[in-house]
N, C-alpha and C positions, 0 to 999 in steps of 0.2 A: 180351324186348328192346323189342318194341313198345310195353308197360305202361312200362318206365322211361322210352322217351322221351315219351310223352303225360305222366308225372311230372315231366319237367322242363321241358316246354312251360307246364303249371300253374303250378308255380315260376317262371317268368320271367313270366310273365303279370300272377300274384300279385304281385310286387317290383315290379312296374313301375308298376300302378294303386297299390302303398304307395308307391311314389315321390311319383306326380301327388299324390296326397292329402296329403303329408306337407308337399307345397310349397302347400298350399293351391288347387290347382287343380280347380276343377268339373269332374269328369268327362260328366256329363247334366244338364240341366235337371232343377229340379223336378217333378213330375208336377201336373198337373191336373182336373180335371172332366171337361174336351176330351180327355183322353187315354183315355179309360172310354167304350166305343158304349152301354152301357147306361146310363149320364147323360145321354146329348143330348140326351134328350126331358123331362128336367126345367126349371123355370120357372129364372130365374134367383135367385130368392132363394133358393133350395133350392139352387141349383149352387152358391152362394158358400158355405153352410155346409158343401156336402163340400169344396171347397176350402181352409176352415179347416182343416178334419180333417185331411186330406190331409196339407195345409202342414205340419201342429205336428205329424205323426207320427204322430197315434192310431190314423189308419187307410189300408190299403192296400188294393188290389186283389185277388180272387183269381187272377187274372191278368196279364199285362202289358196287355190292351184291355179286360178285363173284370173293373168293380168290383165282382159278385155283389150286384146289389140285393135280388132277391128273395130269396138264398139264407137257410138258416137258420145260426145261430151258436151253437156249443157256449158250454159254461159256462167251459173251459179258455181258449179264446179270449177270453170276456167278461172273464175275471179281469186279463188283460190290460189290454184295454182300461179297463176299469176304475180300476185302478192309474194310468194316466197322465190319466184325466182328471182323477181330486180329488188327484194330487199326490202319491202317497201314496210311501215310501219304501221301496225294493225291495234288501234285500241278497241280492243277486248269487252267494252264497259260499254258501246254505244247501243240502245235498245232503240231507237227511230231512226226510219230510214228517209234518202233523200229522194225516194224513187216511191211511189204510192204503191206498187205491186209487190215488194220487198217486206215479207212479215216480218213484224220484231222478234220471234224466237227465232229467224232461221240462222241457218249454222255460219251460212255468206257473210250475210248482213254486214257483219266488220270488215269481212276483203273486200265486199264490192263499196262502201265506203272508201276503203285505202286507195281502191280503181278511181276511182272519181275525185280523188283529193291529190291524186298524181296524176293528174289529166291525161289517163292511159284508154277510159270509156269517158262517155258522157249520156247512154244511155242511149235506149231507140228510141227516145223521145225525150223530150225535157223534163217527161215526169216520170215514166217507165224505164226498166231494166230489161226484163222480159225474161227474169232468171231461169225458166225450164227452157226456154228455147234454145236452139241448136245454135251451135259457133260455129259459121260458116268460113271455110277459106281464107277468104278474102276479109272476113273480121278478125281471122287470127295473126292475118298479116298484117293489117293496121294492129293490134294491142300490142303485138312482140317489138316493133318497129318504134310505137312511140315510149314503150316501156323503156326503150336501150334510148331513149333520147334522140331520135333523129328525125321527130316532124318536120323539119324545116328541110332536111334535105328529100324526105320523103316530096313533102307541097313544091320544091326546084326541080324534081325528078320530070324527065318527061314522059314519063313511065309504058305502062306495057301497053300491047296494038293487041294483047289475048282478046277476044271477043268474049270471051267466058267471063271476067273479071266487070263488074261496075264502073262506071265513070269515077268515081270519087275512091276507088278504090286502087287503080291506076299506078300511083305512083307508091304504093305501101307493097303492092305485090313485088314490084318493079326492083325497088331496092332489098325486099327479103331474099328475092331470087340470085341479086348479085351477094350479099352477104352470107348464102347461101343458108339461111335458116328454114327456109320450105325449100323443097324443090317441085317441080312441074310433073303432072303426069305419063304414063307410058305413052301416050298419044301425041307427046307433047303440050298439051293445054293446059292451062292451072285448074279452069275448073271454080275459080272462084266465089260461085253462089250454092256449088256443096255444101256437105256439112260435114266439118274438120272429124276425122277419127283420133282417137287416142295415141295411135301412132305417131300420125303426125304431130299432135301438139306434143306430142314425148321427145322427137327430134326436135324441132322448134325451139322447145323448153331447154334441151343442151345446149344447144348452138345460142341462145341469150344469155345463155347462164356464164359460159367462157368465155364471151364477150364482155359483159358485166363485169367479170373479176377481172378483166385484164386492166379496165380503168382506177382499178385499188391498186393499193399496196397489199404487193403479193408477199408478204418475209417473215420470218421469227420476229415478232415486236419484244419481246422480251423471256429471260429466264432466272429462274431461279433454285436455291441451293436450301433444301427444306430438310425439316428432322426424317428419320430413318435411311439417310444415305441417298435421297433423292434430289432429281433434278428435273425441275419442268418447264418446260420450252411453250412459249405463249407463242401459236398463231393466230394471223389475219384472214386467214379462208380454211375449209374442210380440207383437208389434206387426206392422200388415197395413203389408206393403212399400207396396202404393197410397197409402196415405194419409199419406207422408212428404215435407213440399212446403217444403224449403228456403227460402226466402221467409216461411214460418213461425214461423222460427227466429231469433232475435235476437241480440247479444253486443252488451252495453253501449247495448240499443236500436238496434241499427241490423241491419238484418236481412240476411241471406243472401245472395248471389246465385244465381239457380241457373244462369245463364250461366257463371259463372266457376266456382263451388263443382259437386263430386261427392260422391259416398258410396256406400257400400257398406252392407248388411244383414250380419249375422255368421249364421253357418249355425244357430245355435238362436232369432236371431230377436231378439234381448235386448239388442244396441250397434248404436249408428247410428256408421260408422265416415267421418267427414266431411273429404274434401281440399280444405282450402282452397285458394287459389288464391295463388301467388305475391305479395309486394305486401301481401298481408293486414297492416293494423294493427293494433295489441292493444297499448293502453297495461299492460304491465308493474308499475305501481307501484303498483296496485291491483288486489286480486282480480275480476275481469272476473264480469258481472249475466250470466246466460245464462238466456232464456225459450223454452219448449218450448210452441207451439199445434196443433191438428189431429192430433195422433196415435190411432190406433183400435188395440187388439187386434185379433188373427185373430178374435177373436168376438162382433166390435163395441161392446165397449165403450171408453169414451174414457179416455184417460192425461191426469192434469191435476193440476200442483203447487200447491201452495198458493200463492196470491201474496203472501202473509209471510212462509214462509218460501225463502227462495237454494236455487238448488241445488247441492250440494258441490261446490266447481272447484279442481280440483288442477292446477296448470302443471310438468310434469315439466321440456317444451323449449317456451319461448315461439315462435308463429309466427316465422320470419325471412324476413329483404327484401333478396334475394340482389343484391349488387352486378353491373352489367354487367359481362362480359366483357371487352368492347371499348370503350376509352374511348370519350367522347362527341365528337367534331372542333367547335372553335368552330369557324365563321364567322370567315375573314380574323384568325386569329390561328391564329399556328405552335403545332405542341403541344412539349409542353413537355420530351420528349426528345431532337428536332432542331433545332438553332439554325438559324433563319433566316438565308440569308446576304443581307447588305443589297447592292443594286443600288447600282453605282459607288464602291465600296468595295472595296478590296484585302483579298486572306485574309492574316491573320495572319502563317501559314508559308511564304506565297510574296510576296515585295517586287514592287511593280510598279514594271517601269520607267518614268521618266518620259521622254515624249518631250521632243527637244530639249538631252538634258543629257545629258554622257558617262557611261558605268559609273564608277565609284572605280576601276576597278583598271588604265582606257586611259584617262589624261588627254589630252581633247578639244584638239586644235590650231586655235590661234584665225586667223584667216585675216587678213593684212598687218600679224601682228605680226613683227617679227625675231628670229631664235633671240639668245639673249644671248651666246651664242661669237661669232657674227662681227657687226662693227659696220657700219652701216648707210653708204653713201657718201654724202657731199649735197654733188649737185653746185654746180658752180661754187666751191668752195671750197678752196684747199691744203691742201696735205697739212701739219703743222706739224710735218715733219722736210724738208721742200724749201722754201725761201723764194724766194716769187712774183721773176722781174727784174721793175724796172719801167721801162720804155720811154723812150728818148730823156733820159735822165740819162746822164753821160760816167761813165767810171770816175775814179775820184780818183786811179791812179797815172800816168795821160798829162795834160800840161796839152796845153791848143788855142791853139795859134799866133794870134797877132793881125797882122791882116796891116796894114804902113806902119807903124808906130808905132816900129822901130827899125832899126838900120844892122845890128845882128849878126846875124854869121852869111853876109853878104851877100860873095862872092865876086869880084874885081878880075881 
């Protein structure tokens, strides 16, 4: 019961780190120099070449603090290493070996294959490898030697007079010493039938490795113009993260910012993955000039394009220059989804009264006119159905007596 739940504690562990990794997330920083107690007492130019190593994979610690300087390195090991420094092509899938001593689960088995199919070993015998055995000196000088391609001038060499060194091994010492990939002992001797330290095959392993790339094309092979404001620059070799200074970097001449612009390294080392910055322009109606300066390999050598010929720029999604959210408010102008309402002006849908003047629907009573049903009296006037008397006229049916003028009437 105990065994199955430590089996499914593994399980959920397992899933969980494939998760982070599948989303692309860094689990640990890379390792370094600083991370090995037995580097810190190296100069620094020496720290920076195990750091190359480090970086590009070829070489790890034997421990988590301790990167086995002195120790020694089997040949099974070496074939490895080997394999990744001249590039050499490892199929993965082969389970029999060409060497009778070579088990099919071992971990070599495909480098020391690749060794022998790039005729860099041939085995201590025709049927053996001898993969626990020690890499002596003088074998590490023949495998770096024919690795980088130069058997032939190794077998013209007339090589070393060391007494230390084998007869057949003569002319491989000879020319590492001038190429300067081993150097010779404090004594002066090489030393030849020692057994190579990890040290040394560490240096060895540099000094092939910057020779090797200096026979490629060292340059930006190509870039491109991808959705969310990105641009990613395709290299030919591992390129040292330091030495990538935005500012460097041009588009249609005008260079970088590194205030505003980021990027990212891609985990084998080989695309510079570059966020622009909002706002970015890129005239469109032309394939855009893009110049790449100051870029170094891990193993300092410099990446540098021709300046005749472009480098290939494919525009999947051109940058874009994302509209504000929120409109922009002029200054004392209304915007343009709210009508202003004008000061001392009526709304539309509500009529303003005016003062002084009646509604339409209560005609206003005007003050000392008269209603037109009854009519107005003025005075001193009759009425012109009663006719005024007028004063001191007689009536015309009595006449008036005249008095003396006659006798009638008059009484005896």
């Amino acid at each position: 019961m105990r065994n199955k739940k430590l089996l499914s504690s593994f399980l959920t562990i397992t899933l969980a780190l494939s998760s982070v990794t599948s989303l692309g997330v860094v689990v640990s920083e890379a390792k370094t120099s600083t991370d090995f107690t037995d580097l810190n007492d190296l100069d620094e130019a020496t720290k920076k070449k195990f750091d190359a190593l480090i970086s590009a994979g070829i070489f790890d610690g034997v421990s988590d603090g301790t990167f086995g300087l002195k120790e020694e390195m089997n040949r099974a090991q070496f074939a490895k290493v080997a394999a990744l420094i001249f590039g050499l092509k490892v199929d993965a899938s082969i389970t029999t070996s060409s060497f009778s001593d070579v088990q099919s689960d071992s971990y070599a088995l495909p480098y020391i294959e690749a060794l022998k199919s790039a005729g860099i070993t041939t085995g201590t015998t025709s049927t053996t490898f001898n993969p626990t055995g020690n890499v002596t000196k003088e074998q590490l000088a023949a495998f770096l030697v024919r690795g980088l391609g130069m058997e032939n001038e190794a077998q013209q060499s007339q090589g070393t007079s060391d007494k230390t060194v084998s007869d057949w091994a003569k002319g491989y010492v000879a020319l590492a010493l001038e190429k300067k990939l081993l150097a010779a002992g404090s004594d002066g001797s090489f030393g030849g039938k020692t057994p190579a330290l990890r040290e040394q095959l560490a240096s060895g392993a540099f000094e092939s490795k910057k020779l090797v790339e200096i026979k490629q094309p060292l340059e930006v092979s190509g870039a491109e113009f991808m959705s969310g404001n990105k641009l990613e620059l395709t290299l030919t070799a591992q390129i040292d993260l330091a030495s990538i200074d935005l500012s460097k970097i041009t588009i249609n001449s005008v260079p970088l910012d590194s205030n505003l612009d980021s990027f990212d390294l891609s985990e084998d080392k080989k695309t510079i993955i570059i966020k622009l910055h909002n706002g970015f322009q890129l005239d469109s109606t032309k394939t855009p000039v893009i110049v790449v300066n100051g870029l170094k390999t891990l193993f300092g050598n410099e990446l540098k394009n021709d300046n005749k010929v472009p480098i290939p720029v494919k525009i999947t999604e051109p940058p874009y220059n994302p509209k504000p959210e929120t409109p922009v408010e002029q200054p004392n102008k209304p915007e343009p989804e709210a009508p202003v309402e004008q000061p001392n002006e009526p709304n539309p849908e509500t009529p303003v009264e005016q003062p002084n003047e009646p509604k339409p629907e209560e005609p206003v009573e005007q003050p000392s006119d008269p209603k037109p049903e009854t009519p107005v009296e003025q005075p001193n006037e009759p009425k012109p159905e009663e006719p005024v008397e007028q004063p001191s006229d007689p009536k015309p049916e009595t006449p008036v007596e005249q008095p003396n003028n006659s006798n009638e009437g008059i009484l005896n």
